[in-house]
VEXDOPA-846290 format. One record per atom (N, C-alpha, C, O, CB): residue in one letter; z, y, x. Coordinates in steps of 0.2 Angstrom, whole numbers, padded with zeros to 4 digits, always signed. Glycine has a CB too. Example, Ala and Ser with C-alpha at 12.3 -4.5 7.8 and 13.67 -1.06 7.14 Angstrom:
a+0039-0028+0066/a+0039-0022+0062/a+0039-0016+0066/a+0042-0017+0071/a+0045-0022+0057/s+0035-0011+0064/s+0036-0005+0068/s+0039+0000+0064/s+0040+0006+0067/s+0029-0003+0070/
This chain:
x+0000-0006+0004/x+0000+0000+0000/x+0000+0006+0004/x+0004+0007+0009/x+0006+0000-0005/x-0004+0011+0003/x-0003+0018+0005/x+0001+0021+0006/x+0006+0018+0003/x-0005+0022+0003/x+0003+0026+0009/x+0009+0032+0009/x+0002+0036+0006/x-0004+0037+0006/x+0014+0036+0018/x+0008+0039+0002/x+0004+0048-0001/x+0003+0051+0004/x+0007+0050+0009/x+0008+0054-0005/x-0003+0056+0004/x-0006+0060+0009/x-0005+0066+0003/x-0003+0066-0003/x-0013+0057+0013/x-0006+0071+0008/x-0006+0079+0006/x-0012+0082+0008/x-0013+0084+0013/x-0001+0084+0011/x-0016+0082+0004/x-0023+0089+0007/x-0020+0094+0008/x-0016+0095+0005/x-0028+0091+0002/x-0023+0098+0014/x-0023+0103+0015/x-0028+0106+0021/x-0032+0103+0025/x-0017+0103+0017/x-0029+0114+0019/x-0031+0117+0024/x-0030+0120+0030/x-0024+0121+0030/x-0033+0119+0022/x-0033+0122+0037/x-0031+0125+0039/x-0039+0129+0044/x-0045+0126+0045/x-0024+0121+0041/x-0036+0135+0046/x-0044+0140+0050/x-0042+0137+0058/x-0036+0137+0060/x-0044+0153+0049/x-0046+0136+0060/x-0045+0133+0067/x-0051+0138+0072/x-0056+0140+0070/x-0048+0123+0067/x-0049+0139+0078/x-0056+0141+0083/x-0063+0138+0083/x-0063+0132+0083/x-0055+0141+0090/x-0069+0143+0082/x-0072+0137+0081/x-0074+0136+0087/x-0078+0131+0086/x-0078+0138+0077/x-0073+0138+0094/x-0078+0137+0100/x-0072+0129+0101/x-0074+0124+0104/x-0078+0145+0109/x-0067+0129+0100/x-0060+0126+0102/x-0062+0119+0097/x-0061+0113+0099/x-0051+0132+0098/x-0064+0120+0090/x-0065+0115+0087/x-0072+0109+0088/x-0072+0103+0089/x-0063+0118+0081/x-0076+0113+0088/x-0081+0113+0093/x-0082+0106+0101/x-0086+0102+0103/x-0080+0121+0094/x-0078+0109+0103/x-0076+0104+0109/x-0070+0100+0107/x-0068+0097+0111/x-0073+0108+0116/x-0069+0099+0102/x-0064+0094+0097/x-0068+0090+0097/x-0067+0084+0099/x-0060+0095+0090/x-0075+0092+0093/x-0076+0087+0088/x-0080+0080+0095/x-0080+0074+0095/x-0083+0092+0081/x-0083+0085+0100/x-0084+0082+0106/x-0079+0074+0107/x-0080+0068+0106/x-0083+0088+0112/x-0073+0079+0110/x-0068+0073+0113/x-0069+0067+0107/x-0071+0062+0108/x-0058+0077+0114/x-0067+0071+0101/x-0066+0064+0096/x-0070+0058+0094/x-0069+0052+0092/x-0065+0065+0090/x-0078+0062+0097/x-0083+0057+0097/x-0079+0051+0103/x-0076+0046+0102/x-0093+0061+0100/x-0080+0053+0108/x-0080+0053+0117/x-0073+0047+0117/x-0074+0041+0121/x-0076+0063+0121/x-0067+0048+0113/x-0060+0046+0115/x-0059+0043+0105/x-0053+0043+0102/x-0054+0054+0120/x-0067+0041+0102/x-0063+0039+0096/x-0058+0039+0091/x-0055+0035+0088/x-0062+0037+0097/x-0058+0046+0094/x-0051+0048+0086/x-0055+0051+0081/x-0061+0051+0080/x-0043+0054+0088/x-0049+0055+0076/x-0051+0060+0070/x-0044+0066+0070/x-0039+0066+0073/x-0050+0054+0061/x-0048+0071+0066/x-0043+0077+0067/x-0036+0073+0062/x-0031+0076+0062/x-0046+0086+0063/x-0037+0069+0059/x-0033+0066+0055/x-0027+0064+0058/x-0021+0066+0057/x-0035+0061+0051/x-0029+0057+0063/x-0023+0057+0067/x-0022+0059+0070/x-0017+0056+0072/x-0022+0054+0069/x-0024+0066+0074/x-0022+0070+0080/x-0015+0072+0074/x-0011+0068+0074/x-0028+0077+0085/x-0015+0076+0070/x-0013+0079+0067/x-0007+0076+0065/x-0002+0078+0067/x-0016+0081+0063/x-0006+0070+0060/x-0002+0063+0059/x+0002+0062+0066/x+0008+0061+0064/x-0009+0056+0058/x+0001+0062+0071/x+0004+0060+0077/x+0007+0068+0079/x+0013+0068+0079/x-0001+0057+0082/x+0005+0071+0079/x+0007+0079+0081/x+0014+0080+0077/x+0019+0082+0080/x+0001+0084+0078/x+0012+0079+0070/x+0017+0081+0064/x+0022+0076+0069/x+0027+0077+0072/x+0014+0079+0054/x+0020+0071+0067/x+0028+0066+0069/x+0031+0066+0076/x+0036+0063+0078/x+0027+0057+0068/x+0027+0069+0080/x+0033+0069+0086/x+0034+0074+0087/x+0036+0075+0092/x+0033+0067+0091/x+0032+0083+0083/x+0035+0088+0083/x+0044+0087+0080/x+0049+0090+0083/x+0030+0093+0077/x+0043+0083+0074/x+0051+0081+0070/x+0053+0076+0073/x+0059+0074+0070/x+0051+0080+0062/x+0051+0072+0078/x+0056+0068+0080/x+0055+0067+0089/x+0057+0062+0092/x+0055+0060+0076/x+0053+0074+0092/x+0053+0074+0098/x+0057+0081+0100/x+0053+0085+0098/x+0047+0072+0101/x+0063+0085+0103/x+0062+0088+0105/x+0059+0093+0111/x+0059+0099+0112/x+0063+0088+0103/x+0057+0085+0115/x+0053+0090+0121/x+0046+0093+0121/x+0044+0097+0125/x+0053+0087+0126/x+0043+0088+0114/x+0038+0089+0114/x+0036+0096+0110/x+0031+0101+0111/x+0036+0084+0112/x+0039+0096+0105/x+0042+0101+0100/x+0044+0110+0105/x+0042+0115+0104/x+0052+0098+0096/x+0048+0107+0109/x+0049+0113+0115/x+0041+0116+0118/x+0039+0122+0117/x+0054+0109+0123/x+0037+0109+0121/x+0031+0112+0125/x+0027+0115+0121/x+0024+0120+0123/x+0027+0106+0129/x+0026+0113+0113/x+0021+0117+0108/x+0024+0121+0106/x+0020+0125+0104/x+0017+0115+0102/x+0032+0125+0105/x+0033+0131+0103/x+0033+0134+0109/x+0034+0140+0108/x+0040+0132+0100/x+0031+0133+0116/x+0032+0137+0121/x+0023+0138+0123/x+0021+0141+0128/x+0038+0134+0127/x+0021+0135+0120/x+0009+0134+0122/x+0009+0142+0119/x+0010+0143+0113/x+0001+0126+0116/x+0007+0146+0123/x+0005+0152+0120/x-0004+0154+0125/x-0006+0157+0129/x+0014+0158+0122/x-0006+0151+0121/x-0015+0153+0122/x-0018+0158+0119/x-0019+0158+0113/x-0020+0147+0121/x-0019+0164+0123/x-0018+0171+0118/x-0027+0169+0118/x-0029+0175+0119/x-0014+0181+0122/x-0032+0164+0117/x-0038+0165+0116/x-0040+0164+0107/x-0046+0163+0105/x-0041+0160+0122/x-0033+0165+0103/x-0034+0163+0100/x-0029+0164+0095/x-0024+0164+0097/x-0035+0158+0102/x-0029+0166+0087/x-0026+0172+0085/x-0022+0164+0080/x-0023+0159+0079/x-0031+0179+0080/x-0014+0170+0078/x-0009+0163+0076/x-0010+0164+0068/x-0010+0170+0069/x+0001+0165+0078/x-0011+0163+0065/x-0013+0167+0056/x-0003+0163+0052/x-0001+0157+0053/x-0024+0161+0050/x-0001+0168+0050/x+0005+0170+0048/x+0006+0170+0042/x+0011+0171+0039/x+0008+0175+0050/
């Protein structure tokens, strides 16, 4: 049986998503699971949680 999923959107860079869509051909993934994995070890890691509150790539605007 499934878990419930959430649709949602979100605005990404496009030169940034662009070279995503590359890697994911390249290394076999989906924005689905980068995301899925992201989400769960943002809330159950906090060192990792530390290194993405502290990634600050100003090439690239935060939308609030």
């Amino acid at each position: 049986m499934e878990k419930p999923t959430q649709l949602t959107s979100v605005k990404v860079q496009c030169d940034l998503f662009d070279e995503y869509k590359i890697s994911c051909v390249r290394y076999k993934s989906s924005l689905n699971k980068l995301v899925n994995r992201a989400m769960d070890l943002y809330v159950s890691n906090e060192e990792f949680r530390k290194m993405i509150n502290n990634h600050h790539n100003f090439n690239f605007e935060v939308e609030k």
